[in-house]
N, C-alpha and C positions, 0 to 999 in steps of 0.2 A: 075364274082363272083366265090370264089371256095369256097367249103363247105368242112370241114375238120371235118370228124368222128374219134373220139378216142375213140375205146370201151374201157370197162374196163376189166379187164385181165380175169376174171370170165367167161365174157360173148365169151372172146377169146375162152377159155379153151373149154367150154360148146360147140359151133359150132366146136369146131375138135372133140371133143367127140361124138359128132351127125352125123358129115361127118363121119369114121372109122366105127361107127354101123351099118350108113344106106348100107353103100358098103357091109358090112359082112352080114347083113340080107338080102340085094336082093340078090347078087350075091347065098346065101345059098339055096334061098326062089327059085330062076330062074336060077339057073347056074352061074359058074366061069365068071368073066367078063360083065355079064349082065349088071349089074351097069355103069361101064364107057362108054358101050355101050349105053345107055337111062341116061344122067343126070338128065333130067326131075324126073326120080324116084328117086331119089337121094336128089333135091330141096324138092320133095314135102316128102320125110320123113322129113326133116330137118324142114322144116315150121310145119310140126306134132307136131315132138316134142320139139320145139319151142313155141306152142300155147300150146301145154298139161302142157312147165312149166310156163308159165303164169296163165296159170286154176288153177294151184296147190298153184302158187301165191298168187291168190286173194282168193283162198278158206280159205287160212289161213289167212290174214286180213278179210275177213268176217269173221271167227269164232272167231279173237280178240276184234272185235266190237261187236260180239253180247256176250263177255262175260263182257266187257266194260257196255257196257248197261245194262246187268241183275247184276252189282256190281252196279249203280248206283241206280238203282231200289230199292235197300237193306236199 
């Protein structure tokens, strides 16, 4: 069975933009080359801020459903 992922170009775009930070922020935070020295640190900024836009996600569907519901209130 082969499972075929097609992201969508957003979400392309988003994961290179997250790979090029997380290297410029360790290697700045740790030293030149630190980064591709430890992938590890690397995966896990990217699952950061991966999960921080998901928070940012749903924070804004909760705030259109509670305006949703205080119009229906009305």
């Amino acid at each position: 069975m082969t499972i075929c992922i097609d992201p969508k170009p957003q979400a392309v775009e988003n994961t290179s933009h997250y790979l090029k930070k997380a290297i410029e922020a360790i290697d700045k935070e740790l030293g030149d080359g630190f980064a591709k020295e430890h992938p590890e640190l690397i995966a896990a900024f990217v699952q950061s801020a991966a999960l921080d836009g998901i928070r940012a996600a749903l924070s804004e569907v909760a705030d259109e459903i509670g305006n949703v519901a205080q119009g229906a209130g009305t």
